[in-house]
C-alpha positions as a Markdown table, in Angstrom:
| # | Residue | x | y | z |
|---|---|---|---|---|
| 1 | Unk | -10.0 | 1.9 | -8.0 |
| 2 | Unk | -10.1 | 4.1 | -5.3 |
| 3 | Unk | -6.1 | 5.6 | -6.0 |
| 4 | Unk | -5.3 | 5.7 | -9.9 |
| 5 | Unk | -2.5 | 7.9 | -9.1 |
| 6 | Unk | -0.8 | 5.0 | -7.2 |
| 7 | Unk | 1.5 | 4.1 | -10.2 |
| 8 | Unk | 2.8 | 7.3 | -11.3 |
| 9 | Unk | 3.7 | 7.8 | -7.5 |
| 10 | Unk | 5.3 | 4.5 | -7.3 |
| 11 | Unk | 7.7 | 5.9 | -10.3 |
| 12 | Unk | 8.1 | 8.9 | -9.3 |
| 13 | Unk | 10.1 | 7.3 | -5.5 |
| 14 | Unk | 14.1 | 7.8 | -6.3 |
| 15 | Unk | 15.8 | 5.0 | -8.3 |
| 16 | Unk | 12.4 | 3.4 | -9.1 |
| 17 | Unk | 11.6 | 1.5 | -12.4 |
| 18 | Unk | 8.3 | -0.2 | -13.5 |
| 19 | Unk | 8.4 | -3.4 | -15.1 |
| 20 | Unk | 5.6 | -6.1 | -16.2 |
| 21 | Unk | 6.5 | -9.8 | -15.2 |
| 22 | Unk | 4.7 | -11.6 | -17.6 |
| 23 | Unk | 5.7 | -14.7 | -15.8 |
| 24 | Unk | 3.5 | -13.4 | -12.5 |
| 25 | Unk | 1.1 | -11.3 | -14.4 |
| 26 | Unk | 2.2 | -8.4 | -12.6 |
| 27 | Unk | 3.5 | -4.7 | -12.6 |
| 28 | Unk | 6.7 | -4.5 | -9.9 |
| 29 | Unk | 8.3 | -1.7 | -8.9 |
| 30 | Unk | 12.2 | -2.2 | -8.5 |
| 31 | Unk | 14.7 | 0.3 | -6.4 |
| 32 | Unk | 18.3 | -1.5 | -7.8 |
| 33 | Unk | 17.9 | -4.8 | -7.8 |
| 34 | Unk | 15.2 | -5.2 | -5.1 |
| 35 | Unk | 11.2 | -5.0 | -5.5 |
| 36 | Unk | 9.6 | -2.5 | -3.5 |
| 37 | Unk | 5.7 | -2.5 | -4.7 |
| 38 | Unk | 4.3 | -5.1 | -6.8 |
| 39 | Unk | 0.3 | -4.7 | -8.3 |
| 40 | Unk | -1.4 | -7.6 | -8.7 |
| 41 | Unk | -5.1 | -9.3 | -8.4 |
| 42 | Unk | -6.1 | -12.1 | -6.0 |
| 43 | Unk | -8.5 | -15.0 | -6.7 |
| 44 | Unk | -11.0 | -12.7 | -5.1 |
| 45 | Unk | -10.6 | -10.3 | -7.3 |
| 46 | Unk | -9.2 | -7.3 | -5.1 |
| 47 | Unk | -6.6 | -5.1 | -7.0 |
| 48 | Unk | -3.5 | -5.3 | -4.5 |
| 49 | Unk | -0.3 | -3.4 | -3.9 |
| 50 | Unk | 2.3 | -5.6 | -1.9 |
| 51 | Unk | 5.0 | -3.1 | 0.0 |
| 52 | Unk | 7.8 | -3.7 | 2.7 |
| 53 | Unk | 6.9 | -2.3 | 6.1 |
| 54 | Unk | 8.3 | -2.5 | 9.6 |
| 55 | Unk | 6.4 | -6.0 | 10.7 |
| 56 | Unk | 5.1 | -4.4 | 13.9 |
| 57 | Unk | 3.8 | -1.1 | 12.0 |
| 58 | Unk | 1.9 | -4.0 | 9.4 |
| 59 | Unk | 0.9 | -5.8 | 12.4 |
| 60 | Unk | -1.3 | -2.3 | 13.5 |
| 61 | Unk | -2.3 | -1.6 | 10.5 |
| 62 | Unk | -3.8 | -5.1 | 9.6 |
| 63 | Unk | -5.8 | -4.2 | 12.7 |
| 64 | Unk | -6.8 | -0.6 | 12.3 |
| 65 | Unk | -7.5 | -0.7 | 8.4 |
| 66 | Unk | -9.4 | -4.6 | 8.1 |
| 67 | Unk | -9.9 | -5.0 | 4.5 |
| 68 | Unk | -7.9 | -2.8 | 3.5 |
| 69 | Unk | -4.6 | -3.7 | 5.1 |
| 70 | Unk | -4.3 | -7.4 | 4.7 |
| 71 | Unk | -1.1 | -9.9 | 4.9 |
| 72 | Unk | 1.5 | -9.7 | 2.1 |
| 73 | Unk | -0.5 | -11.8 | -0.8 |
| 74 | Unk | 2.4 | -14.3 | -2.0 |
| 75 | Unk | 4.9 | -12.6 | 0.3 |
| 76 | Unk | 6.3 | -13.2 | 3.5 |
| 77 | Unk | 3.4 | -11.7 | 5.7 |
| 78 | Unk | 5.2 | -10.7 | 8.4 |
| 79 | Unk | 7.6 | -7.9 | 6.1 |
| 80 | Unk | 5.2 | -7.6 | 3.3 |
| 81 | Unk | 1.2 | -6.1 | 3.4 |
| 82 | Unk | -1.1 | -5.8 | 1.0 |
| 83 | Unk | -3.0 | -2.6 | 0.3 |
| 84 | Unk | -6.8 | -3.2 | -1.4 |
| 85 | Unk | -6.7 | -0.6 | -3.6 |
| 86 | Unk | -10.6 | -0.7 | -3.9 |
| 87 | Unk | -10.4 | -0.5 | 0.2 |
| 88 | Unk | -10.8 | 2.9 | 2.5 |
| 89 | Unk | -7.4 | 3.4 | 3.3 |
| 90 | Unk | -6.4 | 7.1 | 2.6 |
| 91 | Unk | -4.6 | 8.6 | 0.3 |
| 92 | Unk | -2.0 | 10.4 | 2.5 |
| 93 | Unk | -1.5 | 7.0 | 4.4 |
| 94 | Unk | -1.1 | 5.2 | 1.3 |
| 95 | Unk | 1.8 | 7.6 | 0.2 |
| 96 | Unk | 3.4 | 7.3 | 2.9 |
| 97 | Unk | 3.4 | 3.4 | 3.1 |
| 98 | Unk | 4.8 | 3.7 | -0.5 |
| 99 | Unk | 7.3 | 5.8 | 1.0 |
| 100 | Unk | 8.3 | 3.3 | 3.5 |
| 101 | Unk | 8.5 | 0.3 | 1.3 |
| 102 | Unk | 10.6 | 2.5 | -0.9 |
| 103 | Unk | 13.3 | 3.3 | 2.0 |
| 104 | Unk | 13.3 | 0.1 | 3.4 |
| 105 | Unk | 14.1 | -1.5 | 0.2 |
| 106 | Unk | 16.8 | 1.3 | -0.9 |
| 107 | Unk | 18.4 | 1.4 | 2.7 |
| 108 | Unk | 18.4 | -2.3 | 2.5 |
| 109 | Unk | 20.8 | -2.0 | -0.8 |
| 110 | Unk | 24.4 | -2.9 | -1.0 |
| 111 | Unk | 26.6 | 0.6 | -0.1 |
| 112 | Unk | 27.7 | 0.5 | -4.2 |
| 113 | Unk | 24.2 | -0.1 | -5.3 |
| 114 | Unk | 22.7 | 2.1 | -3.0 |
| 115 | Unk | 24.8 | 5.1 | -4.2 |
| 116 | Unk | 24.3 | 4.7 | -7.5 |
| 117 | Unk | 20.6 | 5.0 | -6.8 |
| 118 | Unk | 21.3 | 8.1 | -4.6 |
| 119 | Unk | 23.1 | 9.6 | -7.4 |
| 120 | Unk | 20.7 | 9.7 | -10.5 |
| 121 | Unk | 19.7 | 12.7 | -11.8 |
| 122 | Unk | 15.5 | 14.3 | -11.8 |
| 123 | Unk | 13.6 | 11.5 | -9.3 |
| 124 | Unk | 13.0 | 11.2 | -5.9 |
């Protein structure tokens, strides 16, 4: 895997908590009650992160990062890519796409929810 440090950066975004779906087989990333990054595998065998981008941004980056930007696997793939992990996207890029999924999802909270999340203590 070309970005180990993925999941610890992926905790580290304000509000964020891991969790392991055993009924998907996969590690999600929540912000409240929404999912902001999930890690799974496809039937090809490419290690995925799923995140929420702006659909036009996810349209360029399908096209300026081929197999490494791909359409949200098991998502609705025109607000959801998948990152290969194992792919040649960079680093920087990749934290900021984190980022962005991140925001989306926390501005995208109720005003309650959201401030809660804006509250806590030591993240972000």
């Amino acid at each position: 895997m070309n970005h180990p440090w993925f999941d610890e950066y992926c905790s580290s975004r304000k509000g964020a908590r891991k969790e392991f779906k055993e009924e998907w087989g996969v590690d999600v990333w929540w912000v409240g009650d929404k999912l902001f990054a999930i890690r799974l595998d496809d039937p090809e065998g490419r290690r995925l992160l799923n995140l929420k981008i702006e659909p036009y941004y996810g349209l360029l980056l399908r096209t300026d990062w081929p197999g490494s930007v791909l359409a949200g696997y098991h998502m609705n793939k025109r607000h959801w890519i998948s990152v290969n992990l194992d792919g040649e996207i960079p680093g920087g890029l990749l934290k900021e796409l984190i980022d962005e999924s991140h925001d989306r999802v926390l501005a995208a909270l109720g005003r309650k929810m959201r401030a809660a999340v804006l509250s806590e203590n030591g993240r972000g």
